[in-house]
N, C-alpha and C positions, 0 to 999 in steps of 0.2 A: 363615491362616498368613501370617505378615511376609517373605518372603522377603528383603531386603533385612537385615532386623535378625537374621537367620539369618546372612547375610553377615559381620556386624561381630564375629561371635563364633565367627568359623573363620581356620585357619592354613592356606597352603598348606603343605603336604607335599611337601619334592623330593625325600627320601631318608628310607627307614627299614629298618631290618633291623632282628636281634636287639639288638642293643646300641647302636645312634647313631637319634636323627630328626634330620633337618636341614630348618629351617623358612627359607621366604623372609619374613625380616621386613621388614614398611611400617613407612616413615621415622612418627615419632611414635608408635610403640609399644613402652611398656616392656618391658624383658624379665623383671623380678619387681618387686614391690612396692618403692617407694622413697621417700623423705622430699621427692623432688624435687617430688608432685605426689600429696601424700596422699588427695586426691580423684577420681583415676583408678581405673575397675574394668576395664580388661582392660589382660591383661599374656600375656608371649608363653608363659613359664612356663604358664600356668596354661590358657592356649586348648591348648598342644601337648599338655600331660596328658590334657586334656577328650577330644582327637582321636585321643590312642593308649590310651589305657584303662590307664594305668600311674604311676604317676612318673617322672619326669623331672628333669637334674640339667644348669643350664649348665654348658656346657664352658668357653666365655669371653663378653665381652659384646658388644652394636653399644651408643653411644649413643645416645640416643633418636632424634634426628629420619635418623640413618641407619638406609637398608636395608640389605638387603641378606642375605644365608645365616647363617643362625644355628644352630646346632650344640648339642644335646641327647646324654646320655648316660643310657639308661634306667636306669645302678644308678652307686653312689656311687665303687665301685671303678674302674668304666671313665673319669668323669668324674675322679678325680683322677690317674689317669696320664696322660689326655689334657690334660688342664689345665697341666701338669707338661712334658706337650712343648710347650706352646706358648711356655709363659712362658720353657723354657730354650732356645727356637727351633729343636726338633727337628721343628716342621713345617714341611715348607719348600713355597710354593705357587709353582707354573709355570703354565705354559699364554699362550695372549694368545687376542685378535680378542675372541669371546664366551663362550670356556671358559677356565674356570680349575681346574686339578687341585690338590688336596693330598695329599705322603706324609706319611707322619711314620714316625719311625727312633724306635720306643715299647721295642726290645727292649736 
């Protein structure tokens, strides 16, 4: 067993419940399939599916060489309301030092 090549095809995990996983994505990893680098096989879509045994749907994106928290919504419905606050900036993020909270005002 490869442990290490076990490594290159895992997400961490910093939140999951019934409806959101939120992944901490490393700087250089796509988050779905893209024209930018048609010869890439891992992408963050596809490891966070792999790790919750479900589909998964981004809510928004990092580009690539940024990390950083990346936000999953396991069905299509949650993903487009939440999609919906970000873009109309009904998420509003606080916090400082090393935490950073997000509401969103989705009602």
């Amino acid at each position: 067993m490869n442990i290490e090549s076990d490594n290159v095809n895992q997400v961490e995990i910093i939140y999951e419940d019934e409806f959101l996983v939120a992944i901490n994505k490393e700087a250089g990893l796509l988050v779905h399939r893209s024209w930018l680098d048609k010869a890439e096989t891992r992408f963050a879509l596809q490891l966070t599916r792999d790790a919750v045994g479900c589909h998964v749907f981004p809510v928004h994106r990092l580009d690539r060489p940024t990390s950083g928290v990346l936000l999953f919504a396991k069905s299509a419905d949650v993903a487009r309301t939440l999609t919906e606050a970000f873009t109309t900036r009904k998420v509003t993020i606080f916090g400082g030092g090393t935490r950073l909270y997000a509401r969103a005002r989705i009602c």
